[in-house]
N, C-alpha and C positions, 0 to 999 in steps of 0.2 A: 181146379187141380192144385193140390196145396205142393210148392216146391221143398223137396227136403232137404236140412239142413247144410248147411256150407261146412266142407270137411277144414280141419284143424292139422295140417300136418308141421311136424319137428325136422330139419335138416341138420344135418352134422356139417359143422364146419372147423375152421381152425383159427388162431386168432395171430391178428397182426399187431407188430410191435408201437404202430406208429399212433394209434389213437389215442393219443392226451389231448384234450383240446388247448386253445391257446385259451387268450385274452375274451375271445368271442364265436366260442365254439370251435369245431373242427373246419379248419378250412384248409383243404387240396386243390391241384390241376385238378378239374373238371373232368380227364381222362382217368385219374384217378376212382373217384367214384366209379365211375360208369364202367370201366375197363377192367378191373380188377372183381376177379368173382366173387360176391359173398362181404365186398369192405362194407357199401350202403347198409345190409341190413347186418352186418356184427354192431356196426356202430348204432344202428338204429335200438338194435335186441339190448345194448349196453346201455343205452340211455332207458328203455323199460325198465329194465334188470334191476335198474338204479333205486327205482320208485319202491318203498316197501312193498310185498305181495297184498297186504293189508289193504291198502291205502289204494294199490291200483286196479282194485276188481272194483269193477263199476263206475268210476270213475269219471271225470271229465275231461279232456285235454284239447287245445287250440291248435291249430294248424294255418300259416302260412306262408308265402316265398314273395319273393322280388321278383316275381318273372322269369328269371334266369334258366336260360337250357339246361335240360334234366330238373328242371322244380318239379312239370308232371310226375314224371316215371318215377322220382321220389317220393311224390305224394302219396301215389297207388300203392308204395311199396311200404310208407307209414302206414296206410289205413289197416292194407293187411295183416300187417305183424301188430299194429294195437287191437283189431278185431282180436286175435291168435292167443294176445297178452293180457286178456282180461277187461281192458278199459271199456265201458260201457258206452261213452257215446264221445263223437269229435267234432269240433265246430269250424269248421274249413271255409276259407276266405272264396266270396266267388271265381271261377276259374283259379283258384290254388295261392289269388291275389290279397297278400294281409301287409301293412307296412308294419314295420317294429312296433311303434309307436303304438299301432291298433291291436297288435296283437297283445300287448301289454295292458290294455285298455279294458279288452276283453274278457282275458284271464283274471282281469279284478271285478271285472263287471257279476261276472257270470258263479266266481268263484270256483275256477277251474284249480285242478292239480299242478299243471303248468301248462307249456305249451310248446312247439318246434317250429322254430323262424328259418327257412330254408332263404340264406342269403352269403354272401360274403362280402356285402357290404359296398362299399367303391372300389372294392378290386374288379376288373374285366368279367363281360360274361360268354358266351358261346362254348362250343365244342373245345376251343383250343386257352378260351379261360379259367376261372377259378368257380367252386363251388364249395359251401360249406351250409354246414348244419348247426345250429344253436339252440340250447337246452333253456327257456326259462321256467323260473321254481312258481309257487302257488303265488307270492308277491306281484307278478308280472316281471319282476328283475331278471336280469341275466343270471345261471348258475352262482351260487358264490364257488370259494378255491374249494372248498369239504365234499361239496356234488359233482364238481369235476373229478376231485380224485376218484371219487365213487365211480363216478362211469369208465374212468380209465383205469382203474383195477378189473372191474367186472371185463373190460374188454379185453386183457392179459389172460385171461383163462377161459374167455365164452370156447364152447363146444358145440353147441347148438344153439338154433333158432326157433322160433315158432312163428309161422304165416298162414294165412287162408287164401292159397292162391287160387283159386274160384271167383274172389269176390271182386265187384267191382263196382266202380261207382260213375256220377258222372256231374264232374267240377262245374257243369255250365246252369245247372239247373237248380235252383233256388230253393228252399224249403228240404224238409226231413227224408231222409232213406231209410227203412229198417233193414235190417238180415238176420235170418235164423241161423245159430250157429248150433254145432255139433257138439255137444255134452255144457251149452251155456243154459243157464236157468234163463235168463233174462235175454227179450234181442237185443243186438247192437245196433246204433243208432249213431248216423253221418248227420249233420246239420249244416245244408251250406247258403254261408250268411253274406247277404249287399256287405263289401269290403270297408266301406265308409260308413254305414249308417252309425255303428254304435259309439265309433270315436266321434261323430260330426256331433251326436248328443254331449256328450263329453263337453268338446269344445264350447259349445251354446251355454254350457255354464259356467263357464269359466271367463267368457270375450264378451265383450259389452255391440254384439254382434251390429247393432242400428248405428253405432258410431263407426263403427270399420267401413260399412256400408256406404256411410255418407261420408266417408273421406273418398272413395274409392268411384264413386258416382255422385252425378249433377256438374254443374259450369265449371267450377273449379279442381277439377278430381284431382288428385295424385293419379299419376300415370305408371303404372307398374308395370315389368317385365319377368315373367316367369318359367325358367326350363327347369322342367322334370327330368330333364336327362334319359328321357326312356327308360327309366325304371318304373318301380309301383308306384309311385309318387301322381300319375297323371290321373288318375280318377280322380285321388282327391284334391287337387289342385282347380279340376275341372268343376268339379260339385261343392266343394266349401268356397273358393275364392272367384269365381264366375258367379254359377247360378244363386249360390246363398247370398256371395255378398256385391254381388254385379259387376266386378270386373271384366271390363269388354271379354270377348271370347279369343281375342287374337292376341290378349296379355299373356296369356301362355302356351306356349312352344315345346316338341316335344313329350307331348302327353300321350301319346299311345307305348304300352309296355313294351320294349322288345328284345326276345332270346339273349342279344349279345348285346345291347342296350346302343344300335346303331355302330358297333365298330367301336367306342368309344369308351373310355374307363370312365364309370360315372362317378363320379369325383368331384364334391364342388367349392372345388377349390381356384383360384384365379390361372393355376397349369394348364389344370383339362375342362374348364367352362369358359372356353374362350370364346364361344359365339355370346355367351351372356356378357361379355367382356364387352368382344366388338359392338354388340346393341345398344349398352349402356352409355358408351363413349360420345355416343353422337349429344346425347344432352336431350332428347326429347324424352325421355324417362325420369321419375323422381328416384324409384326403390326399383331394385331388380335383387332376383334368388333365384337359387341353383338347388337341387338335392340330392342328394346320393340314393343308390339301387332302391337301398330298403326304406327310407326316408329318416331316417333317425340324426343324418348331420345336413347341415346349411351353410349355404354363403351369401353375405349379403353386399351389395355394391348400392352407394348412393348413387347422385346424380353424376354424370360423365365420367362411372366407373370408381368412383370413392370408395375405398376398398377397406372392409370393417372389421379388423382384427379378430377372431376368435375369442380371443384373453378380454380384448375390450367390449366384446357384444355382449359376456356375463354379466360382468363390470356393470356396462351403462342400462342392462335388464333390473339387474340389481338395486340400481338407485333410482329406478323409474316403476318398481313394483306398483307403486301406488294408482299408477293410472287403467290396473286389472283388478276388476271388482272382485277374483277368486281372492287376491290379495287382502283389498280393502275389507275383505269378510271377514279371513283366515289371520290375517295379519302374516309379520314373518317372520321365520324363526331362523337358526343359524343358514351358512352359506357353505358349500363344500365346491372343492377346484382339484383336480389333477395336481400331484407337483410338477411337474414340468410345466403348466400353465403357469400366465405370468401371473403378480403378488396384483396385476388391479384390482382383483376382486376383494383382499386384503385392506384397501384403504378406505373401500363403500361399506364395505363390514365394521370397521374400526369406526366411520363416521355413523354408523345409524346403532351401533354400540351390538351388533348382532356376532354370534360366535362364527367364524371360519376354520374350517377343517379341511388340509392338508393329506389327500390321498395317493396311493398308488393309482397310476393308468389303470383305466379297468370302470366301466360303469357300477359294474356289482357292489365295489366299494362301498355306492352312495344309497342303494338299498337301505343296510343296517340304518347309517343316520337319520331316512326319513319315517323309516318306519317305527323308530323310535321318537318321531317326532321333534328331534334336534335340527333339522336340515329342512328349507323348502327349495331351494334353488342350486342347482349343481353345473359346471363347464366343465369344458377339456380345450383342450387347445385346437384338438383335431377335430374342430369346428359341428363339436354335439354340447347342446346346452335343453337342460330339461327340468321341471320340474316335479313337487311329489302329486300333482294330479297322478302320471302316473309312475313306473319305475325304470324309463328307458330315456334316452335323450329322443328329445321329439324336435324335429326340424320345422314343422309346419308351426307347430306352437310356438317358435321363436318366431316364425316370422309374423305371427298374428299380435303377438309381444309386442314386433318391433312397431308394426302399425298400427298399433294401438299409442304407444310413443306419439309415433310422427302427427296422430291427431287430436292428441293430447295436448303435445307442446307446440303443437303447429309450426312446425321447421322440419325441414330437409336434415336427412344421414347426417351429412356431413357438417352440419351446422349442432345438430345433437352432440355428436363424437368430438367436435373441438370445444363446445361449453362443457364438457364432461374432464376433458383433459385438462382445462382452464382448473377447473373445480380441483382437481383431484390429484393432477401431475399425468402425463405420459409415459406408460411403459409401454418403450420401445421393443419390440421382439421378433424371434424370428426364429424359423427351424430349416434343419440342415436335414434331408434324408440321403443315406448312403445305402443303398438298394442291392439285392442278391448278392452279396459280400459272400468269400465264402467262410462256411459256420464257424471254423478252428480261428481262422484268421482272427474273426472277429471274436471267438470267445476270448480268445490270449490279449488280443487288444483292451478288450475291458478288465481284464485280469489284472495285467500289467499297471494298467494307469490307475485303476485300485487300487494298488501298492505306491504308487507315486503320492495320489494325494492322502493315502493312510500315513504315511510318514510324518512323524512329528513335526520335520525340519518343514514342510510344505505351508503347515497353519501359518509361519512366519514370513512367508515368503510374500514380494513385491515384484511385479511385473511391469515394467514400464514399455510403453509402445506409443512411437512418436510422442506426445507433449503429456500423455497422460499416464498415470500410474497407480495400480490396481492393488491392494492388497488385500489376501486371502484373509479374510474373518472365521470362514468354518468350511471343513469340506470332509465329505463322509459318503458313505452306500446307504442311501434312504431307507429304512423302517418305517411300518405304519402298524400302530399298535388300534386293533378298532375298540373305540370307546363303547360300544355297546356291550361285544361277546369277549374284545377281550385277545381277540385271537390276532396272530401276529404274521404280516407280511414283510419277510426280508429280501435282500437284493434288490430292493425295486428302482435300481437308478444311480449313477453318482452324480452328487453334484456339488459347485463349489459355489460360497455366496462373500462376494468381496463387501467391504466396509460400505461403500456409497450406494447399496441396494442392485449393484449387478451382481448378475447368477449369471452360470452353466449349468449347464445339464447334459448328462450322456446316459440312451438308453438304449440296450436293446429291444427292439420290439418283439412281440408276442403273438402278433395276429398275422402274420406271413402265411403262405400259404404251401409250404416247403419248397420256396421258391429260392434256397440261399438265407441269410441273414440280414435282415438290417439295422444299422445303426443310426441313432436318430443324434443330434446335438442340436439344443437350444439353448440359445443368448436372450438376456433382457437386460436391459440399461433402464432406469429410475431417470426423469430430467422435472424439474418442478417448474422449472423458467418456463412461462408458456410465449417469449420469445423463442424459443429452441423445441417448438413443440410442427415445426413443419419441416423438420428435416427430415433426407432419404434415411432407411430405415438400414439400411447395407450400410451407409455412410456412419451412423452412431453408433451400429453396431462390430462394425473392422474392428477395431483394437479387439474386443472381448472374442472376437472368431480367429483373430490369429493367434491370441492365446491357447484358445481350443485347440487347433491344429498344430500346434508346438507340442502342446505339453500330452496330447493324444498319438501323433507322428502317425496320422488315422491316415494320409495319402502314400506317404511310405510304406507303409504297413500293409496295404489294400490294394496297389499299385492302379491307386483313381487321380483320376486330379481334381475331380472337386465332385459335388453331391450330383444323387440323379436330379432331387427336385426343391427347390427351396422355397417358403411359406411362410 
């Protein structure tokens, strides 16, 4: 009995004002998606719309999520409108489950058009959390700024949709689906792929995998502790760092995905990875790590909880390349940082005579340089570090980095991290988030204080607080002109950089999830003395944060008394 085609139908819809994506796709309350008739698939028809007509008949495209409540009924709801939208065939992570990282991996492997990371990252998940949607291009990278506009124009004016709600599939089952569709030449074609296998290939060429192996197993192992956080992170935690590289099975914690990721903002940062905190404290562990929903950022704690800077996990990657055979093949070519990351990565650049490049927030940035071949290693403060294997910060890959390190130079985190700061000087840093502010407040407050340090009289200006005194070198609204295309990012940040290598920085963020506004301020202090290299990080840093909140008047202004969360 041959079944006949799956009908193709158009719905009329209307379009909403709010879909611009941010920094890292669209991301809403979670009630938003799901509650609102017709948001999911405008924004979904908008991201097609996006793709030439040309380009998207036939086509290949990637799919997958962090786990997070509503990823299925999103999935079903991409498949149908890319069946509807001409895309010929998609490659879906088992159960709906793909990490950034993989997904990135993927769409290079495969040579896909792009692909949709259904994640919003470490923000919360559940009914009453956040969910968002992310566009990456044929690169594997996140959209650049030109394809966001693109989708958020087409969604200003969508009218209609197109879906085949007939079809259906089924995420748990492995191997190929076809379906005939109604007035298509060609069927379409679901492919749903083991979540890990084709990053764990990836990885295997990159990791000198029999030495990870034998640090991590036999009489003397390093003793690791690892949460996944209940995000997508647990397979592969389970299958590359257990069974590939024999880490006991009780090293990691947290490995099963789930809906709301345990109640918990997966977040892995020292605020909300505090079981990884309290584990590590006790001192029976060498290396412990955390991951975030989608797996893309990391934290790393040495032994009784030594806590490894984001700015300096680049840094001490950076000056340790050598002991990764992708490296030792590849060699390495310039380094790229967030601005608001601190300048350490600046001094291992300078010492190995390799270019650094100075971005906006924003992973897309570091696209262009790698793919140009100028860049192999990129950070952000907000604890994502990646390199051009592929185009996304990969978490798992720092961590394989770092133990590849610790069994290279055979010494403990924290014994790495102080011979590095010995070498190279400490920068001290530290961030300020000021969370759901509301939006006017905050835009006039950045306003305001752009006009403050735009003022000629400012560049002059000295700040003394208690026994020290600061003076203003340069302070400006960050530009980032990209050396490849050319094209130019403004507004991305004030920041002011005093004579002795301390900076500010004030930004607002981008990737909120129309939750209010946040404001972000970062400090970093320069100290070379590696007697003055174990001090509290609050303590070196006071003077430069009272600054900040003088010359910002950000708790007046906002009526807080101090940040939600500091880092």
């Amino acid at each position: 009995l041959t079944k006949s085609p799956i009908p193709v139908v158009t719905v009329q819809t209307a379009p909403f004002e709010d879909q611009k994506p941010g920094t890292n796709g669209l991301r809403r309350k979670t009630a938003v998606f799901e509650g609102r008739k017709n948001y999911l698939h405008n924004y979904i028809q908008s991201v097609l719309s996006s793709i030439d007509l040309r380009d998207r008949q036939g086509c290949t495209m990637v799919v997958g999520s962090d786990g997070r409540y509503f990823s299925r009924t999103a999935i079903e709801v991409i498949v149908q409108m890319a069946a509807a939208n001409g895309i010929g065939r998609l490659v879906i992570g088992h159960n709906g489950l793909l990490s950034t990282p993989a997904v990135s991996c993927i769409i290079r492997k495969i040579k896909a058009i792009g692909g949709i990371v259904l994640t919003a990252s470490h923000n919360p998940g559940g009914p009453g959390g956040d969910f968002g949607i992310k566009f990456n291009v044929a690169n594997g990278g996140p959209s650049p700024d030109t394809a966001m506009e693109k989708i958020y124009q087409v969604s200003r004016t969508l009218e209609e949709y197109a879906i085949c709600p007939d079809l259906r599939i089924d995420l748990s089952r492995l191997g190929r689906q076809e379906f005939d569709l109604e007035n298509k030449f060609k069927p379409f074609r679901v492919e749903i792929v083991d979540s890990v296998d084709i990053y764990l290939q990836l990885l295997r060429s990159i990791f000198d995998f029999s030495a990870i192996k034998s640090l991590l197993t036999g009489a003397d192992q390093l003793k690791i502790h690892i949460d996944a956080m209940n995000g997508v992170m647990g397979p592969y935690v389970r299958r590359i760092l257990c069974d590939e590289l024999g880490a006991p099975a009780n090293s990691a914690v947290n490995c099963v995905p789930l809906e709301d990721f345990g109640g918990q903002p997966p977040e892995p940062n020292p605020t909300y990875a505090t079981s990884l905190v309290e584990a590590m404290k006790g001192g029976e562990f060498g290396f412990g790590a955390a991951f975030d929903a989608d797996g893309d950022r990391y934290l790393i704690l040495g032994e009784n909880a030594f806590f490894v800077n984001p700015s300096d996990s680049v840094a001490i990657i950076a000056a340790n390349l050598s002991t990764i055979p992708y490296f030792r093949q590849h060699g390495a070519r310039g380094f790229g940082r967030s601005m608001a990351t601190s300048t350490a990565l600046d001094r291992v650049a300078k010492a190995m005579k390799l270019a650094l490049y100075e971005t906006p927030t924003g992973w897309r940035y570091f696209g262009n340089l790698m793919d140009s071949g100028r860049c192999s290693l990129c950070g952000e403060e907000s604890f994502g570090t990646g390199s051009d294997h592929i185009r996304e910060k990969d978490g798992l890959w720092s961590v394989l980095v770092w133990l590849s390190i610790i069994g290279a130079r055979k010494q403990g985190v924290e014994q790495i991290v102080r011979e590095h700061w010995a070498r190279f000087g400490r920068n001290y840093f530290c961030r300020f988030d000021y969370e759901g502010l509301d939006p006017r407040a905050a835009f006039y407050l950045m306003r305001d204080l752009e006009a403050v340090i735009s003022d000629k009289a400012f560049t002059s200006q000295k700040f003394a607080v208690g026994d020290r005194v600061f003076s203003v070198e340069k302070a400006e609204n960050f530009e980032y002109i990209d050396p490849v295309d050319g094209t130019v990012a403004r507004n991305q940040g004030l920041r002011i950089l005093f004579t002795e290598g301390s900076r500010l920085v004030f930004r607002m963020s981008g990737s909120g999830g129309g939750m209010g506004a946040t404001i972000r301020i970062y400090a970093e202090s320069f100290e070379r003395d590696p007697e003055r290299h174990s001090r509290e990080t609050q303590v070196v840093l006071g003077p430069l944060i009272a600054i900040a909140l003088k010359i910002s008047n950000i708790h007046e202004r906002t009526g807080r008394h101090g940040p939600n969360v500091i880092t």
